[in-house]
Z-matrix of the N, CA and C atoms (Angstrom, degrees):
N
C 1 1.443
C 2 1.521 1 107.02
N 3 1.309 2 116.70 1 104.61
C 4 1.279 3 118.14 2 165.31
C 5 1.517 4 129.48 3 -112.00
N 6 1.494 5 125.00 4 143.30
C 7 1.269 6 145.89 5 -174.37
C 8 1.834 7 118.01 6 -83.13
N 9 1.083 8 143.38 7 110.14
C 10 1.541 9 109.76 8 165.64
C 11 1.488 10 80.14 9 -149.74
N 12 1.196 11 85.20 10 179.81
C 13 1.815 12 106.03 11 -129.10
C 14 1.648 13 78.05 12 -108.40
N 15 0.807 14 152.96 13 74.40
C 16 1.343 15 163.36 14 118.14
C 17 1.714 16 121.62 15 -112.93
N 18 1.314 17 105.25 16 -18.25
C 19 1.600 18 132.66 17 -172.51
C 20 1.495 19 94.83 18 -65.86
N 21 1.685 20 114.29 19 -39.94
C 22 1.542 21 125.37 20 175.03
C 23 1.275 22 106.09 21 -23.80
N 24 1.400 23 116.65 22 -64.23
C 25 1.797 24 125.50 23 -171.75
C 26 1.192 25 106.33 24 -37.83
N 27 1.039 26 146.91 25 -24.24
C 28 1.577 27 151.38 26 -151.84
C 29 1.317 28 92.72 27 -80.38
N 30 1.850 29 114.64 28 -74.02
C 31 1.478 30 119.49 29 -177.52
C 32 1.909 31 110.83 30 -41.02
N 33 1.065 32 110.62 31 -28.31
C 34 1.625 33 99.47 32 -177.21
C 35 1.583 34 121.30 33 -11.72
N 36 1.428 35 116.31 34 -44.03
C 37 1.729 36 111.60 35 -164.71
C 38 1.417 37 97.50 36 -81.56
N 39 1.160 38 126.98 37 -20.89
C 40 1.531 39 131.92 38 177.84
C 41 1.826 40 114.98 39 -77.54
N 42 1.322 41 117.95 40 -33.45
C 43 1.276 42 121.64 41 -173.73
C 44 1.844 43 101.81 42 -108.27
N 45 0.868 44 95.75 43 -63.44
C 46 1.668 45 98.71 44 -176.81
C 47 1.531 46 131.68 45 -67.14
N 48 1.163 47 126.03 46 125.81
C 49 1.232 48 121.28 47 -164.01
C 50 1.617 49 106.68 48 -133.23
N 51 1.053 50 124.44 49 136.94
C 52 1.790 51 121.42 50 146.29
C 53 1.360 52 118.54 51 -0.70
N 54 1.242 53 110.36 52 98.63
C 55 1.391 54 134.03 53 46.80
C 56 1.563 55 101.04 54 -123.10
N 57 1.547 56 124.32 55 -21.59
C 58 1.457 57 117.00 56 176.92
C 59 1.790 58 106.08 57 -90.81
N 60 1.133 59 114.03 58 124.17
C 61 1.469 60 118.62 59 -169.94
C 62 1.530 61 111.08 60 -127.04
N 63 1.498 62 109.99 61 -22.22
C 64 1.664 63 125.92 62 -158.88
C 65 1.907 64 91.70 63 -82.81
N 66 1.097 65 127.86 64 111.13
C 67 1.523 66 127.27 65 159.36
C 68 1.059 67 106.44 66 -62.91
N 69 2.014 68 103.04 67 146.83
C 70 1.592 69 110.92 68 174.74
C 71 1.511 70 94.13 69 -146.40
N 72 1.281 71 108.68 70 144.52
C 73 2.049 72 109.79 71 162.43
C 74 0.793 73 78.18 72 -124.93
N 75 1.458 74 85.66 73 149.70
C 76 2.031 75 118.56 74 174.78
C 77 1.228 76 100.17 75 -144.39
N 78 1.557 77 118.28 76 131.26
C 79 1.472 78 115.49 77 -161.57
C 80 1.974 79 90.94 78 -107.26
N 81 1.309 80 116.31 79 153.81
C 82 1.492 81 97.20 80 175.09
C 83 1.869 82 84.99 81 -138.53
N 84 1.721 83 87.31 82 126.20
C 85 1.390 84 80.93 83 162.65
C 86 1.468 85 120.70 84 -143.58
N 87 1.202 86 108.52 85 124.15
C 88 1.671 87 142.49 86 170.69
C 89 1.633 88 133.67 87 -69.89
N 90 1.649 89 97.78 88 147.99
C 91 1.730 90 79.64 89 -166.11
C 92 1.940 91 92.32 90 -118.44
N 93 1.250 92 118.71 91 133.52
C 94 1.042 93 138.74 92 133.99
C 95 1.456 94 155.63 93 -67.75
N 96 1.486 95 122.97 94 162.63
C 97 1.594 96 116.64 95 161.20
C 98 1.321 97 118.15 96 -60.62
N 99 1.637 98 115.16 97 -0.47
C 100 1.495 99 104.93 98 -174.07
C 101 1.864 100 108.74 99 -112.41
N 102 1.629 101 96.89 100 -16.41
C 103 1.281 102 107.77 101 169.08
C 104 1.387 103 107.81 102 140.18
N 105 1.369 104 123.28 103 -146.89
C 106 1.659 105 110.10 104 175.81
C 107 1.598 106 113.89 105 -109.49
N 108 1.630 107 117.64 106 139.90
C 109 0.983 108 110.30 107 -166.80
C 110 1.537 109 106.91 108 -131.07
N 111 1.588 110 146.38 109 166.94
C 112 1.114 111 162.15 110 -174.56
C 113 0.842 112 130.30 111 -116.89
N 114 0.861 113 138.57 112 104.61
C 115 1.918 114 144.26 113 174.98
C 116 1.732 115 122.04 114 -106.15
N 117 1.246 116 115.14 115 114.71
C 118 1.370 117 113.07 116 170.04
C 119 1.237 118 118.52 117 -88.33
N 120 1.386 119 116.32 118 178.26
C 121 1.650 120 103.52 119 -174.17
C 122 1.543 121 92.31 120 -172.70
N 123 0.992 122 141.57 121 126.29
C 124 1.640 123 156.19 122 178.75
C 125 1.378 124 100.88 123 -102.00
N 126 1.660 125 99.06 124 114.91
C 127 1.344 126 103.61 125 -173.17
C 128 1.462 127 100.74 126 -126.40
N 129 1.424 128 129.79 127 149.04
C 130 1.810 129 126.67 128 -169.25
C 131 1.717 130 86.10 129 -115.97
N 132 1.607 131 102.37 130 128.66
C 133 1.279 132 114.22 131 151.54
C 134 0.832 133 124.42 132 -130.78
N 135 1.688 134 113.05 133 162.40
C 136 1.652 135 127.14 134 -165.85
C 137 1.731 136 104.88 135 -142.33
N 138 1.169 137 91.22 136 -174.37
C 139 2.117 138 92.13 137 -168.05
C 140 1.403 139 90.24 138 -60.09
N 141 1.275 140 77.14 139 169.87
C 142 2.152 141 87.88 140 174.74
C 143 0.993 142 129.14 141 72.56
N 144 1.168 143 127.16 142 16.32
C 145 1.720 144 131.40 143 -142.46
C 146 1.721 145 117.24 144 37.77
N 147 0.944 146 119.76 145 10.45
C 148 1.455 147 115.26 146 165.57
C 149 1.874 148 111.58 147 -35.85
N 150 1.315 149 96.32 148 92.63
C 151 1.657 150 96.75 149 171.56
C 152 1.134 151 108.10 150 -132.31
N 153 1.579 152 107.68 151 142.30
C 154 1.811 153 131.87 152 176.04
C 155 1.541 154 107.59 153 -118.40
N 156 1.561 155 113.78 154 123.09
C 157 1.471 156 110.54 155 157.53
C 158 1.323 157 112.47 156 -76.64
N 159 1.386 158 108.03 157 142.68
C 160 1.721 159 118.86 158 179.29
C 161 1.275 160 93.20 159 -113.25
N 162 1.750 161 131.83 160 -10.27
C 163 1.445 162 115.80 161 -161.93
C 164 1.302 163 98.90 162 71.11
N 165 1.681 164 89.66 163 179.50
C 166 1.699 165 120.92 164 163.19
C 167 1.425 166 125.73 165 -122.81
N 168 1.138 167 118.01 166 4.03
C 169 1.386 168 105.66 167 177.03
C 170 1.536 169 117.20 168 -76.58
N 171 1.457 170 85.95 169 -44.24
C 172 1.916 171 93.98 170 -162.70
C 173 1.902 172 98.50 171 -59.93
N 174 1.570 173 106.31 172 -46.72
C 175 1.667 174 91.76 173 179.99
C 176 1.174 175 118.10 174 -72.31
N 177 0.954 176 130.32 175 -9.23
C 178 1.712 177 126.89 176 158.36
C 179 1.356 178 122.89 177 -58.96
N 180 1.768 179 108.28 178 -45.10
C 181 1.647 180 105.78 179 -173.42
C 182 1.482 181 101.70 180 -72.09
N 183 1.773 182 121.94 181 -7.60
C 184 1.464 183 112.04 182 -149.86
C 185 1.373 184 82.13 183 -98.83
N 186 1.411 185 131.35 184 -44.34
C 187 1.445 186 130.80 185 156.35
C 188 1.376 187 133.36 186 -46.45
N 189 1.453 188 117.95 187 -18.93
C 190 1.164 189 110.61 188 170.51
C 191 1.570 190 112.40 189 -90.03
N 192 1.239 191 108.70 190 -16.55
C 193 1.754 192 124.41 191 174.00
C 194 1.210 193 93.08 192 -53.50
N 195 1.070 194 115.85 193 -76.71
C 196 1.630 195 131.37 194 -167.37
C 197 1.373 196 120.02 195 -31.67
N 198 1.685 197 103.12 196 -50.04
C 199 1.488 198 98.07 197 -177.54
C 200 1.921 199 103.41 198 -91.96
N 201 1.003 200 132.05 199 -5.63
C 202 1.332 201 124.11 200 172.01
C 203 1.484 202 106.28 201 -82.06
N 204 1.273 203 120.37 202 -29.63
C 205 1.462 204 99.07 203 169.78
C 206 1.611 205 114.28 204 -98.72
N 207 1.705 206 132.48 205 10.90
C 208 1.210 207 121.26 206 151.02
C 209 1.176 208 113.31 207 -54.95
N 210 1.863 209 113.94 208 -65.68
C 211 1.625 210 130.61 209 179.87
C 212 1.345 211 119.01 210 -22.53
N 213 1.605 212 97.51 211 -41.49
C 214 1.898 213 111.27 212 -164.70
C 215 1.237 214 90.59 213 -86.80
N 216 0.971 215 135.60 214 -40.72
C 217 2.050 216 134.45 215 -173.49
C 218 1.281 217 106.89 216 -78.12
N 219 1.611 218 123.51 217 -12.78
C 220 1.441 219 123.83 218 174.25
C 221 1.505 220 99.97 219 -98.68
N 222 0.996 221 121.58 220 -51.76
C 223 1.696 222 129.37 221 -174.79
C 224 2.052 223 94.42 222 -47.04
N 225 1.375 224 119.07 223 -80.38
C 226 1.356 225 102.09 224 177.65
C 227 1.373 226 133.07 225 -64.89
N 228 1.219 227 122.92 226 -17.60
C 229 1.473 228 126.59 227 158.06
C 230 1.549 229 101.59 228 -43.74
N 231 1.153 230 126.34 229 -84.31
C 232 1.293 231 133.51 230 158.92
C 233 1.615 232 123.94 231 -15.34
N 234 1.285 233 129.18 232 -22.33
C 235 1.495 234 142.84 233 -178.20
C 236 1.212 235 96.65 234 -93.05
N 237 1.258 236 110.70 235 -75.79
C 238 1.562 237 132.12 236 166.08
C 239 1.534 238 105.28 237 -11.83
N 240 1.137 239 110.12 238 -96.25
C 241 1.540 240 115.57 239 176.14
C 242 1.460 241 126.19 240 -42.84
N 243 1.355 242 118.67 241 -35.24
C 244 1.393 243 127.54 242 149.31
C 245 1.860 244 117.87 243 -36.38
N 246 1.342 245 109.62 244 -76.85
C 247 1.068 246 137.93 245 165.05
C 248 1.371 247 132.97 246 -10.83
N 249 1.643 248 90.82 247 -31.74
C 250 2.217 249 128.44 248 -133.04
C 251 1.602 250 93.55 249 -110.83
N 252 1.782 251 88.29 250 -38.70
C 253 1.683 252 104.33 251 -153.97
C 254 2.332 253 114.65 252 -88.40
N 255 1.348 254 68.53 253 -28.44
C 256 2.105 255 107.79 254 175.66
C 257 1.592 256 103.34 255 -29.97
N 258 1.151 257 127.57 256 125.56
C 259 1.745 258 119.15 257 -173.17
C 260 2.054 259 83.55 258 -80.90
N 261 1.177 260 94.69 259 157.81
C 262 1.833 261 94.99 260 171.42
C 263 1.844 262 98.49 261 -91.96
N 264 1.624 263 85.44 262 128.02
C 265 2.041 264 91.70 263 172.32
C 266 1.438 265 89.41 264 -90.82
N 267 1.368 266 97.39 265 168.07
C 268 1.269 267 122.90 266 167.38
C 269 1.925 268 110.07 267 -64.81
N 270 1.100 269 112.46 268 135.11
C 271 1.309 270 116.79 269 -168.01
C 272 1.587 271 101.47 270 -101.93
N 273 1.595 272 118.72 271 150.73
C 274 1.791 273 102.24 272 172.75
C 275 2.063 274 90.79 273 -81.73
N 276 1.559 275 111.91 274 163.32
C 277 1.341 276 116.09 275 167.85
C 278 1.691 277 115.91 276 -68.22
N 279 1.181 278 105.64 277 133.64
C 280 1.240 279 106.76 278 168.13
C 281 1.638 280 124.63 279 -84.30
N 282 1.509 281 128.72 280 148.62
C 283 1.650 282 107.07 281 167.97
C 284 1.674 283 109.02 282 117.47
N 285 1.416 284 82.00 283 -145.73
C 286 1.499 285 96.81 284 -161.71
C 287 1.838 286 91.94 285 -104.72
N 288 1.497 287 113.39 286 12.58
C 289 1.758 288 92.90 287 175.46
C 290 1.435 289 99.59 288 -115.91
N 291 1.450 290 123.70 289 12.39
C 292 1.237 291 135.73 290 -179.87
C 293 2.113 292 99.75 291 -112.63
N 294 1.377 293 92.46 292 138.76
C 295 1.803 294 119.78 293 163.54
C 296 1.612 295 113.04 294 -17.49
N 297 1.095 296 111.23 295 78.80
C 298 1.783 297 111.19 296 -170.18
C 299 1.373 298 109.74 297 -114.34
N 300 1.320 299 118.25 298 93.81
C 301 1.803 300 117.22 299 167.63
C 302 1.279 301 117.96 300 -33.67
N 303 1.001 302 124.90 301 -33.75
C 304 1.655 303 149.19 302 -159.23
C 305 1.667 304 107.08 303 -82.22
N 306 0.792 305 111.98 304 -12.70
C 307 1.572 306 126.14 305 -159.54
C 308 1.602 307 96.28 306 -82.72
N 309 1.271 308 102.25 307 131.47
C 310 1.608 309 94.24 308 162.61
C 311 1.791 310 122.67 309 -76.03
N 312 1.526 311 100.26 310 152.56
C 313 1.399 312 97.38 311 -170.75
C 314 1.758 313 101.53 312 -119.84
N 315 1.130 314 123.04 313 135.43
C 316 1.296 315 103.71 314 170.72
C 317 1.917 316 105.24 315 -119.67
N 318 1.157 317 106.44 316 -174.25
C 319 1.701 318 109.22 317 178.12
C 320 1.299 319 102.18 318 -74.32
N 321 1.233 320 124.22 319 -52.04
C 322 1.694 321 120.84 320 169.25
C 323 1.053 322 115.68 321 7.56
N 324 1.461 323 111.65 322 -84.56
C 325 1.219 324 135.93 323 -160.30
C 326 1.915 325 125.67 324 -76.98
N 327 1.538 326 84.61 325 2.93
C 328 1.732 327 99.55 326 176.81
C 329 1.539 328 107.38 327 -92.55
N 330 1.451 329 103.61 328 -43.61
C 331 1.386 330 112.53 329 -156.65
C 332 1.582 331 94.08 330 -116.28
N 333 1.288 332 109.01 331 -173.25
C 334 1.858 333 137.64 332 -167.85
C 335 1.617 334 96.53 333 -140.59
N 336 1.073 335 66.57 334 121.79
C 337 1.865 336 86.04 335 174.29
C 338 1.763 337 115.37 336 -70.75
């Protein structure tokens, strides 16, 4: 399962609205005392320069939703069909038509009247 930061565009109908509708990532990357670092940022534009930051976190978690519940809808699809495909064994009986110590016994059932 992989993430990259262009995948953002996808969320557009969820973040972007009228009058900015057009998705954009813009990656910005900067150098520090700690070394060089990257930042994405999903920004919605519209005519005019009409621009809104949405950030990046929120379309990431909404993207990472997305693909954890494909995985999970592929993972049991996959069981499922496994499952589907299985010859049926013979099962032992469960209950009261199976060998039960527990069972009441009466004389009845020893003898003939």
């Amino acid at each position: 399962m992989a993430i990259w930061p262009g995948e953002a565009k996808l969320t557009a109908p969820v973040f972007c609205s009228a009058p900015a509708t057009e998705p954009m990532v813009v990656s910005d990357t900067f150098h520090d005392s700690e070394g060089t670092s990257t930042n994405y940022t999903l920004y919605c534009v519209g005519d005019h320069g009409i621009l809104t930051n949405e950030g990046f976190a929120l379309p990431m978690l909404v993207m990472l939703t997305a693909h954890v519940v494909i995985v999970t809808s592929l993972v049991l699809l996959a069981k499922f069909i496994k499952t589907g495909t299985e010859p049926v064994r013979d099962r032992p009986v469960q209950g009261r038509f199976q060998s039960d110590p527990n069972l009441p016994v009466r004389t009845e059932d020893y003898f003939e009247h």
